[in-house]
NUDREN-450936 format. One record per residue (C-alpha): residue in one letter; residue number from 1; z negated, x, y negated. Coordinates in nm, 3 decimals. Example, Ala and Ser with C-alpha at 12.3 -4.5 7.8 and 13.67 -1.06 7.14 Angstrom:
# residues 2
node rest = a	nr = 1	Z = -0.780	X = 1.230	Y = 0.450
node rest = s	nr = 2	Z = -0.714	X = 1.367	Y = 0.106
This chain:
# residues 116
node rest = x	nr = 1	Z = -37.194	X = -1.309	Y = -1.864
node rest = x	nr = 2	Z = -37.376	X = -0.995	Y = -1.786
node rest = x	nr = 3	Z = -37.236	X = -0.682	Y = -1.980
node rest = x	nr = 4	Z = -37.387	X = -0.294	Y = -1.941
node rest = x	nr = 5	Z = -37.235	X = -0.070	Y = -2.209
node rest = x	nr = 6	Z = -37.305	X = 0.285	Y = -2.187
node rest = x	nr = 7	Z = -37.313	X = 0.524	Y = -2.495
node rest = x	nr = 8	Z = -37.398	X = 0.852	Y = -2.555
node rest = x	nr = 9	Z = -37.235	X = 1.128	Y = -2.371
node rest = x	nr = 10	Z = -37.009	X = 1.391	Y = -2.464
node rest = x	nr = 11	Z = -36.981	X = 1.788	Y = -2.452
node rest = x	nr = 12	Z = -37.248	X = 1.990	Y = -2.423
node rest = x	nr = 13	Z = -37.276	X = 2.383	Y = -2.370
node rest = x	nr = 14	Z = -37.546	X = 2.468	Y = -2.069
node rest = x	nr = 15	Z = -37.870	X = 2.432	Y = -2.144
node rest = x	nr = 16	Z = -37.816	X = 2.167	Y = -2.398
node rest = x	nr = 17	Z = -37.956	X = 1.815	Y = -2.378
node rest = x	nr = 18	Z = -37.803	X = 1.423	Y = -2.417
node rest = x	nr = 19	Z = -37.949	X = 1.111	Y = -2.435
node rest = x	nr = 20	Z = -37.730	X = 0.780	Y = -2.284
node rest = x	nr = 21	Z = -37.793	X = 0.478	Y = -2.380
node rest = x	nr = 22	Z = -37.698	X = 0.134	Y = -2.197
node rest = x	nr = 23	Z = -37.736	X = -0.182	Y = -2.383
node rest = x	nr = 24	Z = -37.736	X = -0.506	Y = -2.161
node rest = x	nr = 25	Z = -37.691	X = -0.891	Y = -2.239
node rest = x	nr = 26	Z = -37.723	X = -1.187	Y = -2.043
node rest = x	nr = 27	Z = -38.085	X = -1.220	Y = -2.028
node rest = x	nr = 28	Z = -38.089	X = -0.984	Y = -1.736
node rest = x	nr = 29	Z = -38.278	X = -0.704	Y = -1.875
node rest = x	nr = 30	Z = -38.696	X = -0.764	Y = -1.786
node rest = x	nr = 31	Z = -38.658	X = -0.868	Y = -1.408
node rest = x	nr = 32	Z = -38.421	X = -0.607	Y = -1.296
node rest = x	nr = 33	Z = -38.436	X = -0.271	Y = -1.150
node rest = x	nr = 34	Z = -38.225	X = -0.060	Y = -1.415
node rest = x	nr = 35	Z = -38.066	X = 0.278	Y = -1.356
node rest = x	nr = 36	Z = -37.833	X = 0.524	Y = -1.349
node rest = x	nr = 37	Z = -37.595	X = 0.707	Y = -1.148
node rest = x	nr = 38	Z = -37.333	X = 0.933	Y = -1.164
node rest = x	nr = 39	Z = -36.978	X = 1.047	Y = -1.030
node rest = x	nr = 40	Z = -36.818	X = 1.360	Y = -1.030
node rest = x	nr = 41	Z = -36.457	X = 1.486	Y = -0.951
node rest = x	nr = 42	Z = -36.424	X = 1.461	Y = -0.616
node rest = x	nr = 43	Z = -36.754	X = 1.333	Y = -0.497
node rest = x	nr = 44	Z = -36.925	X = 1.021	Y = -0.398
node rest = x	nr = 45	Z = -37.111	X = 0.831	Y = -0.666
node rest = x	nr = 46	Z = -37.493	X = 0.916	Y = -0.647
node rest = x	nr = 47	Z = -37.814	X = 0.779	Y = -0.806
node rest = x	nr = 48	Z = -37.955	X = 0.996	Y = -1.068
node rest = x	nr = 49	Z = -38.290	X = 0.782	Y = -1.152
node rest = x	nr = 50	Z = -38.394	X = 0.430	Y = -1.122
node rest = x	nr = 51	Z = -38.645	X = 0.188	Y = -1.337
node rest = x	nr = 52	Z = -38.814	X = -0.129	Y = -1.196
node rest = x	nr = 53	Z = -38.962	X = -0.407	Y = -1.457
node rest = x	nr = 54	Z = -39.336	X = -0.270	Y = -1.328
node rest = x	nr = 55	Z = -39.257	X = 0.065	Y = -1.436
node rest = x	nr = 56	Z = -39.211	X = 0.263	Y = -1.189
node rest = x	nr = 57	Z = -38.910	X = 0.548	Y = -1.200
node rest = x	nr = 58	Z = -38.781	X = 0.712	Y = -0.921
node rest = x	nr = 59	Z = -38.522	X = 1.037	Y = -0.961
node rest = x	nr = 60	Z = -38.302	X = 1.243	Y = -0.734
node rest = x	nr = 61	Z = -38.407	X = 1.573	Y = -0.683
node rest = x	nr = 62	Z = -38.171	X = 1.746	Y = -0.818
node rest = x	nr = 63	Z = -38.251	X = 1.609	Y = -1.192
node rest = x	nr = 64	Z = -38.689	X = 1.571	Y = -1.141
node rest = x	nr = 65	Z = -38.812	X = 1.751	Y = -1.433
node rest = x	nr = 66	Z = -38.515	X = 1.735	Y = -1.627
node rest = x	nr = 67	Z = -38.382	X = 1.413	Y = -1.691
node rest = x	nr = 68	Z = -38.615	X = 1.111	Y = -1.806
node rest = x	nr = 69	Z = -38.539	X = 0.705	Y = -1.801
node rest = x	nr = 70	Z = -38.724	X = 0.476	Y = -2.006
node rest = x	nr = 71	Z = -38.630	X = 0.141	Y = -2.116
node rest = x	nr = 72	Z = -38.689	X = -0.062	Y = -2.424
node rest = x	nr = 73	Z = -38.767	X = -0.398	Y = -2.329
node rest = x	nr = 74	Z = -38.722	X = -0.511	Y = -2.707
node rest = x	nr = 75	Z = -38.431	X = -0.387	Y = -2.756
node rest = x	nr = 76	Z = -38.273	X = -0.451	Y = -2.427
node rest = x	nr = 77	Z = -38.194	X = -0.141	Y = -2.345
node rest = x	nr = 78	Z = -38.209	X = 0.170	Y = -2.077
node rest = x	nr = 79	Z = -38.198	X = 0.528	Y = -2.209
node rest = x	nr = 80	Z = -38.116	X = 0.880	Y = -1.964
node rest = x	nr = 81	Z = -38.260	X = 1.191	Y = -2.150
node rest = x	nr = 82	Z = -38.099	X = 1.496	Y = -1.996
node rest = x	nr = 83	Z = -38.257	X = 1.831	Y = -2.078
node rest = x	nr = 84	Z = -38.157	X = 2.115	Y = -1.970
node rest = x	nr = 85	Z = -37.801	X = 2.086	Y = -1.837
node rest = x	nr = 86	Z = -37.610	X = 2.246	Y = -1.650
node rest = x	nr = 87	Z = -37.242	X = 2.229	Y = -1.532
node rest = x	nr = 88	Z = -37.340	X = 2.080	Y = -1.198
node rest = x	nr = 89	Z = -37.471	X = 1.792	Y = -1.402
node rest = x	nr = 90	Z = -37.123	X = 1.717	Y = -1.547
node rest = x	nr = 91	Z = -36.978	X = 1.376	Y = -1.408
node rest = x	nr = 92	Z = -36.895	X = 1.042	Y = -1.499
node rest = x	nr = 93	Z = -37.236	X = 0.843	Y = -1.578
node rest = x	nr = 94	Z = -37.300	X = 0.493	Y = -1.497
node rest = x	nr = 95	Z = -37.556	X = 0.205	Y = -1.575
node rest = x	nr = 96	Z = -37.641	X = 0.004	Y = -1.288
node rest = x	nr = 97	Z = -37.854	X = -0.326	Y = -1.285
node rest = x	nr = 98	Z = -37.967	X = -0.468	Y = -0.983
node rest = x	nr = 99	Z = -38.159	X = -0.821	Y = -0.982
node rest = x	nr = 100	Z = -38.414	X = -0.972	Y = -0.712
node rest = x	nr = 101	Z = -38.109	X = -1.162	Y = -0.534
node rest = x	nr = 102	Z = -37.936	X = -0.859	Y = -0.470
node rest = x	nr = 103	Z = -37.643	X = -0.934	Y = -0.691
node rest = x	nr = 104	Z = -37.545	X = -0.594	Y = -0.878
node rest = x	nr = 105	Z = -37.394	X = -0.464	Y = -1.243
node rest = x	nr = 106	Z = -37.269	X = -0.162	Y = -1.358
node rest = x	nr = 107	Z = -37.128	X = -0.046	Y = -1.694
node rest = x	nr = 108	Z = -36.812	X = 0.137	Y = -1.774
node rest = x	nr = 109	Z = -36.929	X = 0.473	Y = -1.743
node rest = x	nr = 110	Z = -36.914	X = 0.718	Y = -1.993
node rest = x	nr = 111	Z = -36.842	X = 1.081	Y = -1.916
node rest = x	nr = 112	Z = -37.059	X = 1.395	Y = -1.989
node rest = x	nr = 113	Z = -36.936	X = 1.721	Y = -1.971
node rest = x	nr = 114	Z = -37.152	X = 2.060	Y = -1.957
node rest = x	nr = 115	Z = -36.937	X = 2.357	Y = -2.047
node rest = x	nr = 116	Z = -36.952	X = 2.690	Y = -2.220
């Protein structure tokens, strides 16, 4: 059984930072891209960054210098360190796993809010 469980967010006031965690299990965690993406009120869902097993990270535009992934391959485990946020940045966030075949995970989400 494959389970993402995200941690970490919360309320911050602009210009703060968070880190999100997402723990995995079922052995899925070395051979898959990992990432994260995020909702907000109204919107679409929309990738925020992404992490292959080679190591190679990809991020939208609107987070590039801001926000960094990394992964702990020990530990099982994909992290989201958000610098410098700002209210735009507020939405649901979600872990997202994606193996070779195609098949796809995501977590439950966990919300971050950026407010004065």
């Amino acid at each position: 059984q494959v389970q993402l469980v995200e941690s970490g967010g919360g309320l911050v006031q602009p210009g703060g930072s968070l880190r999100l965690s997402c723990a995995t299990s079922g052995n899925i965690f070395s051979n898959y891209i990992m990432g994260w993406y995020r909702q907000a009120p109204g919107k679409l869902r929309e990738l925020v960054a992404t992490f292959t097993s080679g190591g190679t990270t990809n991020y939208a535009d609107s987070v590039q210098g801001r926000f960094t992934i990394s992964r702990d391959n020990a530990k099982s485990t994909v992290y989201l360190q958000m610098n410098s946020l700002n209210p735009e940045d507020t939405a649901v966030y979600y872990c997202y796993a994606l193996a070779s075949s195609g098949q796809s995970y995501w977590g439950q989400g966990t919300q971050v809010t950026i407010s004065s």
